[in-house]
N, C-alpha and C positions, 0 to 999 in steps of 0.2 A: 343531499346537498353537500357541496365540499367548498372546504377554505381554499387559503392559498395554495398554491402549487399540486392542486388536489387532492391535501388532506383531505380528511371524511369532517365535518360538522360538529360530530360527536365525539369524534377525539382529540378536537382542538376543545371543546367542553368541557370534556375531563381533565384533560390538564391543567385547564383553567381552574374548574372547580377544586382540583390537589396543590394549588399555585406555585404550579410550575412553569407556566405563562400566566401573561394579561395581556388583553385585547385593549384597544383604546381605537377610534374612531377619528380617521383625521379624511378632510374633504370626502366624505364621505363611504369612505373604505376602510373595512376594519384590519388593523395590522398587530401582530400579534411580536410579542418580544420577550425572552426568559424574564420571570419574576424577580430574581436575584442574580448578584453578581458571581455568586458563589457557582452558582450553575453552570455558567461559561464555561471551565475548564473540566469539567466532566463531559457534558456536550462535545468539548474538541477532542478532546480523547473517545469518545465514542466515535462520531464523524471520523475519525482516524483510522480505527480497527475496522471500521467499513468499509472504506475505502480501501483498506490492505487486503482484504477477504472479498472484494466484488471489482475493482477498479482493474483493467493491465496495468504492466510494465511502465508503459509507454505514458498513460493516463498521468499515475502516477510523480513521471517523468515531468510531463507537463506542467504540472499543480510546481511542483521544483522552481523550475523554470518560473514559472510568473510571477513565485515570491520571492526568488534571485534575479528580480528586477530587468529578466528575461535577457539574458546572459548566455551568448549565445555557447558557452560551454556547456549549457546543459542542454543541448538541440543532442538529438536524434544523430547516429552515427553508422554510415553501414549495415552489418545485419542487423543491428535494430532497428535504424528506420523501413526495410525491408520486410522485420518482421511485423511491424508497425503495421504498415499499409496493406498489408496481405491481412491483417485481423482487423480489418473495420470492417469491408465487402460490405452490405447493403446498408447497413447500421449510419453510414456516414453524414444522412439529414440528422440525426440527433448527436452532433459531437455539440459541443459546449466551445464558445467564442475561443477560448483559450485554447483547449484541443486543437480547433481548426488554425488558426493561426501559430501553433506551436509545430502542425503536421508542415506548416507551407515554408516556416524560417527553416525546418529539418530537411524539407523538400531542397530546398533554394543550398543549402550548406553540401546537402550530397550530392548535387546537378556539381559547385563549384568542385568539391573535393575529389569527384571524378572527373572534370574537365582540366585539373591539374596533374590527376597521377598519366590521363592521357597525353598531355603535352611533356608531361617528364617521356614517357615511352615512345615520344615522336622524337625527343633530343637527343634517345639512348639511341636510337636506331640509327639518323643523320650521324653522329659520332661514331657509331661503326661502319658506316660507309665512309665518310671522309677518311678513318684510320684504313679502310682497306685499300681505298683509291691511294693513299699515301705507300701503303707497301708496296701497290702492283707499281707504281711510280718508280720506287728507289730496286725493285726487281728487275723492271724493264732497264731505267739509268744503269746498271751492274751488267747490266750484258753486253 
């Protein structure tokens, strides 16, 4: 049998039994919470170095982002949202809300960020036609 999120039964037991959790029972479903307040801040520091040693870049990136009130400075930019998207490949039914919607604003940022260096490179070109048509103009006027 397993608890939440597929703990195992007896290792939510144990730590209860060493009270490092407790269990309490609300409409019916049992919810488990650190024992002490003291806890918390080891907890996050562990959850942390986990996340550094198993999480990408990118993930990483994310978690950023959604506790920077999701600021789109910290979206995905170039080769990294490239190399983003090239490291999910099948894996992408298990991203987590935040992943997927942090992939889609970085999505949406690199679609704009390159439809503007494109219309710069449409401007650069029209500007070197118009300045050629103006020489051949004052070349042909000279003769």
């Amino acid at each position: 049998m397993t608890g939440p999120d597929g703990a195992p039964e007896a290792l939510l037991e144990q730590l209860e039994a060493r009270y490092v959790i407790r269990s309490d029972l609300r409409a019916g479903i049992k919810w488990y919470e650190l024992a002490h307040d003291r806890l918390v801040e080891p907890a996050q520091e562990s959850n942390d170095a986990w996340r550094e040693r198993h999480l990408n870049h990118w993930q990483r990136a994310a978690e950023l982002w959604r506790r920077g009130n999701e600021d789109p400075n910290y979206l995905l930019r170039g080769r990294d949202y490239i190399n983003a998207r090239s490291s999910i490949g099948p894996r992408s039914k298990a991203l987590t809300p935040t992943e997927r919607k942090f992939l889609e604003q970085s999505s949406r940022a690199w679609r704009n960020e390159h439809l503007f260096q494109r219309l710069g490179c449409a401007m650069t070109l029209l500007g070197l036609i118009a300045l050629i048509e103006v020489f051949a103009a004052v070349v042909l006027w000279l003769r």
